[in-house]
C-alpha positions as CSV (number, residue, x, y, z in Angstrom):
1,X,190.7,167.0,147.2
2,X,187.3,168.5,147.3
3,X,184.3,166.9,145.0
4,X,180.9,167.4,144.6
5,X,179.7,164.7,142.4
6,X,176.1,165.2,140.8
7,X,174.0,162.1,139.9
8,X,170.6,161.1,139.3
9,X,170.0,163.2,136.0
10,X,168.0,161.4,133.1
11,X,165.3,161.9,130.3
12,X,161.6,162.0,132.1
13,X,158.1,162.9,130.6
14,X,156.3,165.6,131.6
15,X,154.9,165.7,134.8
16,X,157.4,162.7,136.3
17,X,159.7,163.1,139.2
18,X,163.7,162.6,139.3
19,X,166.2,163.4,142.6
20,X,169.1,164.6,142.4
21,X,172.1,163.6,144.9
22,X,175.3,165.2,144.9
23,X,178.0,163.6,147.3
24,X,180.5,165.7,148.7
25,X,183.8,164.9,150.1
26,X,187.2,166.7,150.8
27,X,185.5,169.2,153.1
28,X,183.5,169.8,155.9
29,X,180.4,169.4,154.8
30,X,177.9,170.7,157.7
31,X,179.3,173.8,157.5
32,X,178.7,174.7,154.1
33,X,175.7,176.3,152.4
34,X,174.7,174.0,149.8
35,X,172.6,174.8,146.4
36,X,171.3,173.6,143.3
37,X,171.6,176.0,140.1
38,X,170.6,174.5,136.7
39,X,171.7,176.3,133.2
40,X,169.8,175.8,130.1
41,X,171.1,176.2,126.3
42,X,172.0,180.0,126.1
43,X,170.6,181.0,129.4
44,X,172.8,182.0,132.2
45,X,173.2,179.6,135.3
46,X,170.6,180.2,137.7
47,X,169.7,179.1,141.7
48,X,167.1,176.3,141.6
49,X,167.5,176.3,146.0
50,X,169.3,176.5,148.2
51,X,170.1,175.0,152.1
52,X,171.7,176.8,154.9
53,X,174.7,175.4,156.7
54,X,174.4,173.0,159.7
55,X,170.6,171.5,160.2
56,X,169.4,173.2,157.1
57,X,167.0,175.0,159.0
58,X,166.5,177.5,156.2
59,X,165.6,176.8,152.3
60,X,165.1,179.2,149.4
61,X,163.6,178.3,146.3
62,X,163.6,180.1,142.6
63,X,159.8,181.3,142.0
64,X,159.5,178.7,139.2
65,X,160.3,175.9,141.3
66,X,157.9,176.8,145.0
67,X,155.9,173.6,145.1
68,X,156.8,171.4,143.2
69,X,161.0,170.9,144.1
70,X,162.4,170.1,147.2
71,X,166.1,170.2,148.8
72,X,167.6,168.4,151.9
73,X,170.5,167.6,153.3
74,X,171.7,164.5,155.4
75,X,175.3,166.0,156.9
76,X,175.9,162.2,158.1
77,X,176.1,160.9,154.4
78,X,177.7,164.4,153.1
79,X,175.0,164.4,150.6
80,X,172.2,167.0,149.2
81,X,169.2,166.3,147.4
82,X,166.8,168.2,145.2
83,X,163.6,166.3,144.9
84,X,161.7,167.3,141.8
85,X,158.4,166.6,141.2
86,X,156.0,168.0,138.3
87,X,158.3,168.4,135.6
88,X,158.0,170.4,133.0
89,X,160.0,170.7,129.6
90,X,161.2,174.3,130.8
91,X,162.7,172.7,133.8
92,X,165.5,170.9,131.2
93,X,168.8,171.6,132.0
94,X,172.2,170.9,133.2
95,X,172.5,170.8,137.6
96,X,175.0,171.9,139.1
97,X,175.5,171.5,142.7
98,X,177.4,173.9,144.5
99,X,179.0,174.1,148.2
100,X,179.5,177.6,149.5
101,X,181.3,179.0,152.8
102,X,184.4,181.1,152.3
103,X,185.4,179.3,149.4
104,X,183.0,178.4,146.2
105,X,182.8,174.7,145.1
106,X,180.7,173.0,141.9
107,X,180.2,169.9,140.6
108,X,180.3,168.6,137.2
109,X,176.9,169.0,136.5
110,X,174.5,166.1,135.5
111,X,172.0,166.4,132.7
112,X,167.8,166.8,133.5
113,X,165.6,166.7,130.0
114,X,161.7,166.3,130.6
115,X,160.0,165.6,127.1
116,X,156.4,167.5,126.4
């Protein structure tokens, strides 16, 4: 049974920091690209970044977030992170992560909010 379980959401100020994880399981992780994408109230879902398959030798970032988020992954704990630091009150949102080879797998989502 594939999962891809989203945690480390929460209410922050402005300019804090949260990570993200999002453990994966019933697949092979390594060889899925691996993403965050992040919907706001009546926005459509968007990419927030992106990792390539494998060593995650490649990374792609939505203009809003170059500089201040970061993603990884560690293929030996089947987990991705999005590291995100200078928040803003635009960045609030529900994450989704999202595995992607041949087939298209998402999480649940977990909540980010960053008060002005």
């Amino acid at each position: 049974q594939v999962q891809l379980v989203e945690s480390g959401g929460g209410l922050v100020q402005a300019g804090g920091s949260l990570r993200l994880s999002c453990a994966a399981s019933g697949f092979i992780f390594s060889r899925f690209h691996m993403g965050w994408y992040r919907q706001a109230p009546g926005k459509q879902r968007e990419l927030v970044a992106s990792i390539t398959s494998g060593s995650g030798d490649s990374t792609n970032y939505a203009d809003s977030v170059k500089g201040r988020f970061t993603i990884a992954r560690d293929n030996a704990k089947n987990t991705v992170y999005l590291q995100m630091n200078s928040l803003s009150p635009e960045d609030t949102a529900v994450y989704y992560c999202n595995a992607r080879n041949q087939m298209n797998y998402w999480g649940q989502g977990t909540q980010v909010t960053v008060s002005s």
